[in-house]
C-alpha positions in Angstrom: 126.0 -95.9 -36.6 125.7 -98.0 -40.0 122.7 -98.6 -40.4 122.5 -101.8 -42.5 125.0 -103.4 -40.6 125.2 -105.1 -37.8 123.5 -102.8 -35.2 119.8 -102.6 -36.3 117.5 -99.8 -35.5 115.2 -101.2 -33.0 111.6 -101.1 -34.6 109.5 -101.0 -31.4 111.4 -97.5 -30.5 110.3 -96.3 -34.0 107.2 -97.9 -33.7 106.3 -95.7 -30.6 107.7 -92.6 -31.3 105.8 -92.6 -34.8 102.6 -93.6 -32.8 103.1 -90.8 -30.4 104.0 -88.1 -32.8 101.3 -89.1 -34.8 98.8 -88.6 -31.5 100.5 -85.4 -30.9 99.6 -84.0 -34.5 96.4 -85.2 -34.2 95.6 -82.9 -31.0 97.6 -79.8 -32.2 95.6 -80.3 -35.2 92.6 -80.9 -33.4 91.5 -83.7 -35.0 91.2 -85.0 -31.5 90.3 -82.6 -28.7 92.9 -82.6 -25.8 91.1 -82.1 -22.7 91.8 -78.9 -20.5 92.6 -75.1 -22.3 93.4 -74.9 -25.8 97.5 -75.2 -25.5 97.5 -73.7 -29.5 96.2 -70.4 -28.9 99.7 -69.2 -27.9 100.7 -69.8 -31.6 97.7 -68.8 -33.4 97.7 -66.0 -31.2 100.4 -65.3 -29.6 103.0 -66.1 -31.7 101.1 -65.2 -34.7 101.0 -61.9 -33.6 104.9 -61.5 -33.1 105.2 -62.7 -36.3 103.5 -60.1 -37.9 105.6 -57.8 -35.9 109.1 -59.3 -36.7 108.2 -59.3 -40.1 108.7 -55.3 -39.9 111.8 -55.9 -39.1 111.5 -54.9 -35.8 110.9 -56.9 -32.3 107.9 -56.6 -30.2 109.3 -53.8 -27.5 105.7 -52.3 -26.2 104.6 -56.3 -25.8 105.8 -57.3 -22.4 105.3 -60.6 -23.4 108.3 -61.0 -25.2 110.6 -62.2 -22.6 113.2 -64.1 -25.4 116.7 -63.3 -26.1 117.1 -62.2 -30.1 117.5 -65.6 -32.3 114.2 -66.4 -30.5 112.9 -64.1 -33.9 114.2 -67.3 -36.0 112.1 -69.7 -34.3 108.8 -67.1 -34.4 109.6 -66.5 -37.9 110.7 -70.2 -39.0 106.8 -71.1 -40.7 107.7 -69.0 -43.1 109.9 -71.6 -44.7 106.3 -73.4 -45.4 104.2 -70.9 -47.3 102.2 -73.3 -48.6 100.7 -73.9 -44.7 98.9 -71.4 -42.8 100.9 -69.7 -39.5 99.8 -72.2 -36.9 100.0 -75.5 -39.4 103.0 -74.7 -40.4 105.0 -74.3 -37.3 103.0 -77.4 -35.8 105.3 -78.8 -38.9 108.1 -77.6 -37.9 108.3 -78.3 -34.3 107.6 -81.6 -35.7 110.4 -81.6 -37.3 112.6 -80.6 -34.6 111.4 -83.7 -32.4 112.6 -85.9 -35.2 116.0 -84.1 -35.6 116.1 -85.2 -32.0 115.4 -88.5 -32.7 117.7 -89.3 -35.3 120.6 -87.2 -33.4 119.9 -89.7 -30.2 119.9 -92.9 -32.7 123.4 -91.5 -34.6 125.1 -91.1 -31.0 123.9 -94.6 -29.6 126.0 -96.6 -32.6 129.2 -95.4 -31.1 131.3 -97.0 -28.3 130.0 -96.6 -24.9 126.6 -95.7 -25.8 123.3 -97.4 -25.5 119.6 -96.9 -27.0 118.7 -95.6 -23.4 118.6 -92.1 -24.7 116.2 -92.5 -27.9 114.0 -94.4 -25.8 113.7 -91.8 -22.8 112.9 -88.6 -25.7 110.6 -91.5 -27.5 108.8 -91.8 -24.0 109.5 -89.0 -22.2 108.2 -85.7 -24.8 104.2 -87.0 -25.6 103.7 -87.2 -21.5 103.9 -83.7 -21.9 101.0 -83.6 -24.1 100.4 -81.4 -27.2 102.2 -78.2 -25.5 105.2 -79.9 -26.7 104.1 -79.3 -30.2 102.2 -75.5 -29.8 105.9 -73.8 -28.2 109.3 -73.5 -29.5 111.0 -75.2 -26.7 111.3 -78.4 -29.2 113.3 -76.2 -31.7 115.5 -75.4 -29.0 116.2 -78.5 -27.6 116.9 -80.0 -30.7 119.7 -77.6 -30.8 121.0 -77.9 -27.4 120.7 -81.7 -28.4 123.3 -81.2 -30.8 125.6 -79.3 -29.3 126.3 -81.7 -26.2 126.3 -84.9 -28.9 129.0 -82.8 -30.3 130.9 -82.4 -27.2 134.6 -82.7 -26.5 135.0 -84.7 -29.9 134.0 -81.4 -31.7 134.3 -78.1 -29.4 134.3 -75.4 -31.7 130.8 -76.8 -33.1 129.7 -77.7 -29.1 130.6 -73.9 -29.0 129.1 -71.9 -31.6 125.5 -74.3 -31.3 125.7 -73.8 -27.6 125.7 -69.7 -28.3 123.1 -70.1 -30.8 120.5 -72.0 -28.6 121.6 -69.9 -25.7 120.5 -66.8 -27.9 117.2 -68.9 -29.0 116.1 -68.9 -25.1 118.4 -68.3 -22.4 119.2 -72.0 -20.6 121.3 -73.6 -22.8 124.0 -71.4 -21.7 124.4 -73.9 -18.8 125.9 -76.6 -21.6 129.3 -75.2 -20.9 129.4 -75.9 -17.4 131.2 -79.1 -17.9 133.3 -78.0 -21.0 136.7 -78.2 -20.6 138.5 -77.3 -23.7 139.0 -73.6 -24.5 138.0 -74.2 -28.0 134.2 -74.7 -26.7 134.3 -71.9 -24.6 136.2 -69.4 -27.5 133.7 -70.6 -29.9 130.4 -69.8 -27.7 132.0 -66.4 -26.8 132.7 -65.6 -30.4 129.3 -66.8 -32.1 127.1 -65.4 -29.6 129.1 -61.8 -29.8 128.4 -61.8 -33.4 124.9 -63.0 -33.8 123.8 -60.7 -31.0 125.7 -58.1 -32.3 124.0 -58.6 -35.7 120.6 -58.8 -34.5 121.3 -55.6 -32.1 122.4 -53.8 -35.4 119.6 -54.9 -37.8 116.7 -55.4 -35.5 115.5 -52.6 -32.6 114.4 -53.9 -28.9 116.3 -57.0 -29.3 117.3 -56.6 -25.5 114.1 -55.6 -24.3 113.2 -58.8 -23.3 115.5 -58.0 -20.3 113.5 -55.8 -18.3 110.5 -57.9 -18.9 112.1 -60.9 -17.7 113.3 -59.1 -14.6 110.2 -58.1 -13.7 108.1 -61.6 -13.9 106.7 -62.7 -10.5 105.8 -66.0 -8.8 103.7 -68.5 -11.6 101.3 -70.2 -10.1 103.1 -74.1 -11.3 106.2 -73.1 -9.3 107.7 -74.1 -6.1 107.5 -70.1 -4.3 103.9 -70.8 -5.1 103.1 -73.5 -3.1 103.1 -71.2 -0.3 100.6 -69.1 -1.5 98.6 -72.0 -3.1 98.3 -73.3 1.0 98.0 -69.9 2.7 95.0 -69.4 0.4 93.5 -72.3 2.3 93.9 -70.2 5.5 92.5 -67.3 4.4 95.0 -65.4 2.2 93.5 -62.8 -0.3 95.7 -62.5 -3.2 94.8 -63.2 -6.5 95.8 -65.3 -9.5 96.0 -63.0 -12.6 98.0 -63.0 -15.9 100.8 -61.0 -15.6 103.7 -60.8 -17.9 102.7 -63.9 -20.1 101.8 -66.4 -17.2 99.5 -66.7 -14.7 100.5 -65.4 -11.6 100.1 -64.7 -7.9 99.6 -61.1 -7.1 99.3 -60.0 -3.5 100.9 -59.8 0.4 104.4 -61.7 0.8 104.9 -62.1 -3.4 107.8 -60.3 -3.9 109.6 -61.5 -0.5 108.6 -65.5 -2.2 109.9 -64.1 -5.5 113.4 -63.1 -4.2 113.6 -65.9 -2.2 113.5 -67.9 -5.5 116.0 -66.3 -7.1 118.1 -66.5 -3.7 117.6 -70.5 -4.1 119.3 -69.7 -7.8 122.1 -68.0 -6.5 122.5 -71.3 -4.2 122.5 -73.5 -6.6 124.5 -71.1 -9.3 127.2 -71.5 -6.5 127.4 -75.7 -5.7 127.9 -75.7 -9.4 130.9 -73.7 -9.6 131.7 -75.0 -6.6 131.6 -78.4 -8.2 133.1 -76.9 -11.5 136.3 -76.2 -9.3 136.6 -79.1 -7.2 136.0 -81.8 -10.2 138.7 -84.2 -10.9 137.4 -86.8 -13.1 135.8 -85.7 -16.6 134.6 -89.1 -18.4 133.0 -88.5 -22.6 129.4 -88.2 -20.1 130.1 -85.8 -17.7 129.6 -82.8 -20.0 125.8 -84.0 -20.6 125.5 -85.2 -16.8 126.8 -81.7 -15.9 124.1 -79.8 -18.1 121.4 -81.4 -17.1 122.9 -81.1 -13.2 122.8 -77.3 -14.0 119.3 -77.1 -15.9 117.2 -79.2 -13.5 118.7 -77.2 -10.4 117.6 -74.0 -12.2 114.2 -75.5 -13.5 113.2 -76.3 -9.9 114.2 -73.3 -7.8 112.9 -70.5 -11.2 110.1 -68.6 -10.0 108.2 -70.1 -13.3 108.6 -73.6 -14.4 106.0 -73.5 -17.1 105.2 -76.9 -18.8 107.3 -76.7 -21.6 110.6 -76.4 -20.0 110.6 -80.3 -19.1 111.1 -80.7 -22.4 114.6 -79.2 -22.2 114.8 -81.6 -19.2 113.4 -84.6 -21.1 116.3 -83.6 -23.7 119.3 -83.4 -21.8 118.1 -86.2 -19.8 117.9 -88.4 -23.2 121.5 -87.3 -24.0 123.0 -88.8 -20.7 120.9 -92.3 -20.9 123.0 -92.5 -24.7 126.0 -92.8 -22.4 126.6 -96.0 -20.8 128.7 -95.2 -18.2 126.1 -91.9 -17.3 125.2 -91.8 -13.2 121.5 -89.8 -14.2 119.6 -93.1 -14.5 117.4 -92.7 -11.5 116.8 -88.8 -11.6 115.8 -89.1 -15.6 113.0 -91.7 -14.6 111.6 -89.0 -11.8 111.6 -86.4 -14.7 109.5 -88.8 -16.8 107.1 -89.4 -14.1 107.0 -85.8 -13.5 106.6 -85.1 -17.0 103.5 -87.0 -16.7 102.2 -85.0 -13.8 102.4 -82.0 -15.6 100.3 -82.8 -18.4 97.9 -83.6 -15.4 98.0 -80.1 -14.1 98.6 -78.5 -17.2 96.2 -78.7 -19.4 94.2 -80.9 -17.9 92.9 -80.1 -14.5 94.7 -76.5 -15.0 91.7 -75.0 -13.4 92.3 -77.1 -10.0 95.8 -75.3 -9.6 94.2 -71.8 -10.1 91.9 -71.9 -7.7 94.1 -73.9 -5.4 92.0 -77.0 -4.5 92.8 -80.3 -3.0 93.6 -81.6 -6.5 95.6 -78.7 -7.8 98.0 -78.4 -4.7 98.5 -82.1 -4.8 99.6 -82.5 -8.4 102.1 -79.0 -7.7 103.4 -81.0 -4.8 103.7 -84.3 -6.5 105.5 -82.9 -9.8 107.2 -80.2 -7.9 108.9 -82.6 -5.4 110.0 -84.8 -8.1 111.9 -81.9 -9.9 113.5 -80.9 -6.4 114.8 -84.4 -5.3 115.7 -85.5 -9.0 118.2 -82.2 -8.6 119.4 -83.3 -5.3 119.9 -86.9 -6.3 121.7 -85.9 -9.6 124.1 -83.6 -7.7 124.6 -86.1 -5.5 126.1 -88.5 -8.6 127.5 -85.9 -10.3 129.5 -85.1 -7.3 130.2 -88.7 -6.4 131.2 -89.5 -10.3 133.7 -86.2 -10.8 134.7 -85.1 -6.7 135.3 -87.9 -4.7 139.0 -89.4 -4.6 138.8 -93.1 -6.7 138.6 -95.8 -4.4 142.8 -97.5 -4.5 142.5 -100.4 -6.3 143.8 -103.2 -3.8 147.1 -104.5 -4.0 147.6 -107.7 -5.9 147.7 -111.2 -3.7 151.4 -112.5 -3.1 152.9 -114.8 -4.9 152.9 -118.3 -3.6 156.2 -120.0 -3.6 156.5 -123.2 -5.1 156.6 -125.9 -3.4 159.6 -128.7 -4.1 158.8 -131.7 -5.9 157.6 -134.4 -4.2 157.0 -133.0 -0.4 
């Protein structure tokens, strides 16, 4: 995109997202107070805490709370790059920085043929309706990578490839980029980078798989779709309880487990329509990689037996990269994740304490912004199926020629 010529930036997108960002700062900052539970304890605490760990040179193996694949030590360790800020400011920096890296990718990819502003204008939008959160976890770092890697795409494969590995190896979804790559290169590059930078962080660093077995063993958070079940049982009497258990808040109690599998049963469902889809696709267009991720990562969002609020921002993200394209089917089911994105910010932070003790107001915003996520994944299958499956319609066959009549009849 030149950026003195012809195509000017548009100065109400920049405009907002400055404004925004700015509002988002303020809060993670506390300047202004965000209403609900402090979202910035988990890195002043949380995160603080691994950091002093990983600075050992060693991961956090006794903390069950470390559920993240081994580059994940990168992002906990990354305010280190500004010691002249405290832990929390700078990574509040950081992730700062990452939304802008975003930004600017979004605005680069819309100059070229085929693509519109669509996409910086969903992430402009889209990220502060999730609130602060967006700024107090790493999810932004990630995107930001997983941003890059589709924008890269089938005009660059080896780099779709090795960034793909290295955000799969920051936190475990982005894995689901390659879904609609089609070029080996892509596929030999992920498979090669994210053998070596595992295999270096499994030599230099112990426990860097231990987040495995926590993982495995997480249960049914209370923001999920299992959990609506036990969110209206309890209205008839049932007598679990909602603890903190592995890093979220949980139900613990009768029937958990059997919700729990039946979760990941969902996952295996929808793991299967997509290579299902993968095998039967016909027709790859320059969007389909970025309509196939975010295919893959909404499925997975909305069956996952956690969806904790930052995980629309990957959502928000991919969704952003497919609006860039013009020709891009996900129109309609990135408008239901912005709305949704704004009901989570409404259950979490701010009436957070409706959903844990399961009142009218908590079960209705789960429903609301639950239901969204599950037909947005149906609709988007549906288009992605429609754009990629199903036979062309024949163009129709051109009119016959009328013969001339002779002169004068």
């Amino acid at each position: 995109m030149d950026m003195t010529g012809s195509r000017r930036l548009p100065f109400g997108l920049l405009t907002l997202w400055g404004a925004t960002r700015l509002l988002l700062l303020l809060f993670v900052f506390k300047v202004y107070v965000f209403p609900g539970p402090d979202v910035t304890s988990d890195v002043s605490v949380i995160y603080q805490g691994w950091y002093e760990t990983l600075r050992t040179g060693t991961y956090p193996r006794d903390d069950v709370t470390w559920q993240y694949p081994p580059a994940a030590a990168l992002a906990i360790l990354s305010p280190a790059l500004l010691p002249f800020l405290d832990y929390t400011s700078a990574f509040f920096v950081l992730a700062f920085l990452a939304d802008l890296v975003v930004l600017v990718l979004l605005l680069h990819a819309a100059g070229r043929p085929g693509r519109t502003w669509r996409g910086a204008w969903v992430w402009a939008v889209g990220l502060p309706l999730l609130g602060p959160t967006v700024y107090a976890r790493y999810d932004v770092m990630v995107t930001a990578v997983a941003v890059a890697a589709l924008l890269a795409g089938s005009r660059h494969p080896r780099a779709m490839g090795a960034l793909t590995a290295f955000a799969a190896l920051l936190k475990v979804w982005p894995a689901l980029l390659l879904l609609g790559a089609r070029k080996r290169a892509a596929w030999a590059w992920a498979a090669g980078t994210g053998l070596a930078v595992a295999a270096l962080f499994a030599v230099s660093m112990p426990g860097a798989f231990a987040f495995l077995t926590f993982q495995r063993d997480r249960g049914t958070e209370v923001e999920s779709l299992g959990a609506l079940v036990f969110h209206v049982a309890r209205q008839f009497g049932w007598d679990g309880e909602v603890l903190l258990n592995y890093g979220s808040v949980e139900f613990l109690g009768d029937h958990v487990d059997t919700v729990s599998d039946a979760a990941l049963l969902l996952s295996g469902v929808a793991f299967a329509w997509l290579l299902l889809w993968r095998v039967r696709a016909r027709r790859f267009a320059p969007h389909t990689l970025a309509d196939a991720a975010f295919v893959a990562v909404l499925m997975f969002t909305a069956t996952s037996r956690v969806i904790s609020p930052q995980y629309m921002v990957w959502l928000v993200g991919l969704a952003a990269v497919c609006l860039c394209f013009r020709a891009s089917r996900m129109g309609l089911p990135a408008v239901m994740v912005l709305v949704a994105s704004f009901v989570t910010v409404l259950e979490f932070p701010i009436w957070f304490s409706h959903v844990v003790v399961s009142d009218w107001l908590g079960i209705t915003l789960l429903f609301v912004r639950n239901g969204l996520l599950v037909l947005a994944s149906l609709l988007a299958a549906f288009e992605l199926w429609h754009d990629t499956v199903r036979p062309a319609p024949a163009p129709l066959p051109d009119p016959p020629a009328r013969a001339k009549e002779p002169l004068g009849s």
